[in-house]
VEXDREN-2710 file (C-alpha; in Angstrom, 1 decimal):
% VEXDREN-2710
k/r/px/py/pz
1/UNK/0.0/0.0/0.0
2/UNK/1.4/3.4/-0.9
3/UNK/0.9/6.5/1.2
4/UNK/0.3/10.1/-0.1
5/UNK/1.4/13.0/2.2
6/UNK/0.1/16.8/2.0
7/UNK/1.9/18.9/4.3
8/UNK/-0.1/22.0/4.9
9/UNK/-2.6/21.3/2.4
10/UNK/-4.8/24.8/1.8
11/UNK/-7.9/23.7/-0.9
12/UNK/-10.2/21.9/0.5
13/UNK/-11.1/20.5/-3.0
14/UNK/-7.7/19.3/-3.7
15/UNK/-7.6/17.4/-0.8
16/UNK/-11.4/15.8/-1.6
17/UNK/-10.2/14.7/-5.2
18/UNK/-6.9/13.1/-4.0
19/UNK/-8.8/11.5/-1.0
20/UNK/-11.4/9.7/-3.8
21/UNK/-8.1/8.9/-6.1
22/UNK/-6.7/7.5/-2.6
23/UNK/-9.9/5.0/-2.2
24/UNK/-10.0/3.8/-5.7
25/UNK/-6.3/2.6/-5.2
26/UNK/-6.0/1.6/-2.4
27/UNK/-4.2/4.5/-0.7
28/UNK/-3.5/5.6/2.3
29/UNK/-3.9/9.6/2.8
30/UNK/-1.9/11.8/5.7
31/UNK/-2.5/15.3/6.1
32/UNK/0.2/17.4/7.8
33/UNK/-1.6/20.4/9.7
34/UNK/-1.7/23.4/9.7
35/UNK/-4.7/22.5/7.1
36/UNK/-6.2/25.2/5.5
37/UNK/-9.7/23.9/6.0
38/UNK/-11.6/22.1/8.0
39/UNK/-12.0/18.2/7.6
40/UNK/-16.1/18.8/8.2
41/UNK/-15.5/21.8/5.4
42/UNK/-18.3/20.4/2.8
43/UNK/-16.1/21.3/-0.2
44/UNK/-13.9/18.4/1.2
45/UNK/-16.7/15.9/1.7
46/UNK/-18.2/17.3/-1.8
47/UNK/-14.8/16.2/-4.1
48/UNK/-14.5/13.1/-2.3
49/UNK/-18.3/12.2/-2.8
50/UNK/-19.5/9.0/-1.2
51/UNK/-15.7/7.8/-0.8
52/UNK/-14.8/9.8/2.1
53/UNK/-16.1/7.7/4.5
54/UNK/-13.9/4.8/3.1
55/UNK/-10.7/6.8/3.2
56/UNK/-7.9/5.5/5.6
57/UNK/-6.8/8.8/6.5
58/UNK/-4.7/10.3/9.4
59/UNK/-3.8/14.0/10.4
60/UNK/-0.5/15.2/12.4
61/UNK/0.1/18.0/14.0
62/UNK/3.4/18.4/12.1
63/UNK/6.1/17.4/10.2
64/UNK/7.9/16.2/13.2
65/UNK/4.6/14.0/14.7
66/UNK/4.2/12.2/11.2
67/UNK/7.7/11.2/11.0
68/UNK/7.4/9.9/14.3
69/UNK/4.2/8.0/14.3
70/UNK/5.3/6.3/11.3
71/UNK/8.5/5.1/12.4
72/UNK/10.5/7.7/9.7
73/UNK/13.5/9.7/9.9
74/UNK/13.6/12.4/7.6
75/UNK/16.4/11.0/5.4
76/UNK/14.4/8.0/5.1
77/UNK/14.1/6.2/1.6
78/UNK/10.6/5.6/1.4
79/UNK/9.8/9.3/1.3
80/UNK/9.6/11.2/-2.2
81/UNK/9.6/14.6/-1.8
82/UNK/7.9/16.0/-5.1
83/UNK/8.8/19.4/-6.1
84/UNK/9.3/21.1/-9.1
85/UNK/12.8/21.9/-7.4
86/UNK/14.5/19.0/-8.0
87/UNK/16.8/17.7/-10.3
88/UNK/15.6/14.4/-10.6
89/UNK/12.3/13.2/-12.3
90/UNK/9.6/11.4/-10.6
91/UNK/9.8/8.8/-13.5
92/UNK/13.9/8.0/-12.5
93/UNK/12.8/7.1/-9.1
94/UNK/11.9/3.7/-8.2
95/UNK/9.1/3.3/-6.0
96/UNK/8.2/0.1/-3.4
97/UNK/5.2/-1.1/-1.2
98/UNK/4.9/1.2/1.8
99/UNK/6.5/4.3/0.0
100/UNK/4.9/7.5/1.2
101/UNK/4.7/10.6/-1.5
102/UNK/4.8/13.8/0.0
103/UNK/3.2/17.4/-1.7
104/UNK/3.5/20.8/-0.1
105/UNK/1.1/23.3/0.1
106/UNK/-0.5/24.6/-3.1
107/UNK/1.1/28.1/-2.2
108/UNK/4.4/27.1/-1.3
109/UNK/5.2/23.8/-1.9
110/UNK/7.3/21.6/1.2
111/UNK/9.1/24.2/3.3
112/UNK/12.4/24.8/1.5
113/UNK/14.7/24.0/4.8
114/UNK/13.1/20.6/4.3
115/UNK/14.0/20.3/0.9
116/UNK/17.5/21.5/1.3
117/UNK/18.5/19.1/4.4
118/UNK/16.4/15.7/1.8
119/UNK/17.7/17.0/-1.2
120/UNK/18.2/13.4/-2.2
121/UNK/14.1/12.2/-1.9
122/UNK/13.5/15.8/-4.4
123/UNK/11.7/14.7/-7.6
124/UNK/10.0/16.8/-9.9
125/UNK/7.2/16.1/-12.5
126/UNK/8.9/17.5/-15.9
127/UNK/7.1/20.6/-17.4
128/UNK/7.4/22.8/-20.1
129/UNK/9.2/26.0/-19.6
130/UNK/7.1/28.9/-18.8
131/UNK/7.8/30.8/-22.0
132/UNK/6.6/27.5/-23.7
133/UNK/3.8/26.8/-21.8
134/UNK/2.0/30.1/-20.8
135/UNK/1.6/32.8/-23.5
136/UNK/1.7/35.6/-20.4
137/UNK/4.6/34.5/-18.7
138/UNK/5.8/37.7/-18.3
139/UNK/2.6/39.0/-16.7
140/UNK/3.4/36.5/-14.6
141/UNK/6.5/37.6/-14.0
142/UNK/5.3/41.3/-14.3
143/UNK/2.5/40.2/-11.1
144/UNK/5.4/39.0/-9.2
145/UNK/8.0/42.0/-9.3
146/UNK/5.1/44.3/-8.0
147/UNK/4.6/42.1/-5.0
148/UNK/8.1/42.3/-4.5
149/UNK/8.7/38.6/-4.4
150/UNK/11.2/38.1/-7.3
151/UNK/14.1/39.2/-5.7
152/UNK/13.5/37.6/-2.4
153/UNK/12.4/34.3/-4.7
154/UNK/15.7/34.7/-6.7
155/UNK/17.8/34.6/-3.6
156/UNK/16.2/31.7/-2.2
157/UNK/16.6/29.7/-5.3
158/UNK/20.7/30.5/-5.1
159/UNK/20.9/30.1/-1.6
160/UNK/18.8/26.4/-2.4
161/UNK/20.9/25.6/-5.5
162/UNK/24.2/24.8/-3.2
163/UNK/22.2/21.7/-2.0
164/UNK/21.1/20.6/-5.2
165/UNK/17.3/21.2/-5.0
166/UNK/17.0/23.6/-8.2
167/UNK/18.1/22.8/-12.2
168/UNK/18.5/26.2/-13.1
169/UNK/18.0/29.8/-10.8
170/UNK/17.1/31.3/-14.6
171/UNK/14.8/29.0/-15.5
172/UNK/12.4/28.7/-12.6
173/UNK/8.8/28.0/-13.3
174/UNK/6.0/29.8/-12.6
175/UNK/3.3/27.1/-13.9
176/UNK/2.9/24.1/-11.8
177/UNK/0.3/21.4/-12.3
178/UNK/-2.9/21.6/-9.9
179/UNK/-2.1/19.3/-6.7
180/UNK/-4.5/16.6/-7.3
181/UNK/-3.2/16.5/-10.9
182/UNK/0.3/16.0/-9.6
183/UNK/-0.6/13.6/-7.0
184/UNK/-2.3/11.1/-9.1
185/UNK/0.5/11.5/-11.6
186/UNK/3.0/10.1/-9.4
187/UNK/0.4/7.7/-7.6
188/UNK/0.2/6.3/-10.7
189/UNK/3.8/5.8/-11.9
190/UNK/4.3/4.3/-8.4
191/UNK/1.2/1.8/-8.9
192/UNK/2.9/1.0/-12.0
193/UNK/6.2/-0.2/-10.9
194/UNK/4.4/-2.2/-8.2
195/UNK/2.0/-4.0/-10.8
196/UNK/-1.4/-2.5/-9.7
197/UNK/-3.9/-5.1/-10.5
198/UNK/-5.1/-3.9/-14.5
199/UNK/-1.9/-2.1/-15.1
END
């Protein structure tokens, strides 16, 4: 049985969909507060339909307390930290029975110090450059600069890119897949490798 993590989830419906992708394989689901809903929050209960009551899910109250109920340290091999700041691809990495994938917070991904102490269980889900894939990347861009966050985000990235997390401080992405997207990407791949029944 494989194990999906959010850590800090924020959108309630994300959470829902990945929770009815968790029943239908056989998945369990962790959520790593803070959560940025409520569990009772009906848009939850809405996504996951009538599955919700059949999901094998348990909540933390942080990083520290999931690691520790499940019997994890933090460099531990089962854990895949996705992130689109990582070198290697989610389809390089060879997944087992019992492997837990982890996803951040739609906002802000797993918290960077977390990334740069693990660099080695980073994996990213390849995408298209931004200037490939979005035809106002540089409103993006343009969005970001007035918020101020560009420079603070470009430092981060070269302060990051010492322990490996990042492929290139110039060609960081903007676009990202929607969480439940991502999740049941590399649910998938992993249900692959372990010949899911109809695979």
């Amino acid at each position: 049985m494989f194990n999906i993590v959010l850590y800090a989830p924020e959108i309630p419906a994300n959470t829902g969909n990945i929770g009815r992708t968790c029943v239908v394989t056989g998945t369990r689901l962790h959520l790593v507060e803070p959560l940025g809903f409520s569990l009772d929050d009906k848009t939850v209960r809405r996504a996951g339909l009538g599955y919700w009551q059949n999901l094998d899910v348990t909540t933390y109250a942080g990083w520290e307390d999931f690691l520790a109920r499940n019997g994890l340290s933090p460099a531990d091999e089962r854990l895949h930290l996705l992130t689109k700041k990582a070198r290697r691809t989610y389809a390089q990495s060879t997944y087992r029975d019992g492997d837990y994938l982890v996803f951040g917070s739609e906002s802000s991904g797993i918290p960077e110090p977390l990334l740069a102490a693990e660099s080695e269980r980073c994996e990213r889900i390849p995408m298209l450059r931004d200037c490939d894939s979005l035809e106002n990347a540089d409103a993006w861009e343009a969005h970001e600069e007035s918020l101020g966050h560009t420079e603070d985000r470009h430092e981060a990235i070269l302060r990051q890119d010492i322990c490996g997390n990042f492929v290139n401080p110039d060609d960081y992405r903007i676009s990202a897949l929607n969480l439940s997207n991502s999740a049941a990407i590399v649910l998938y791949e992993a249900l692959r490798q372990s010949n899911f029944p109809g695979m």
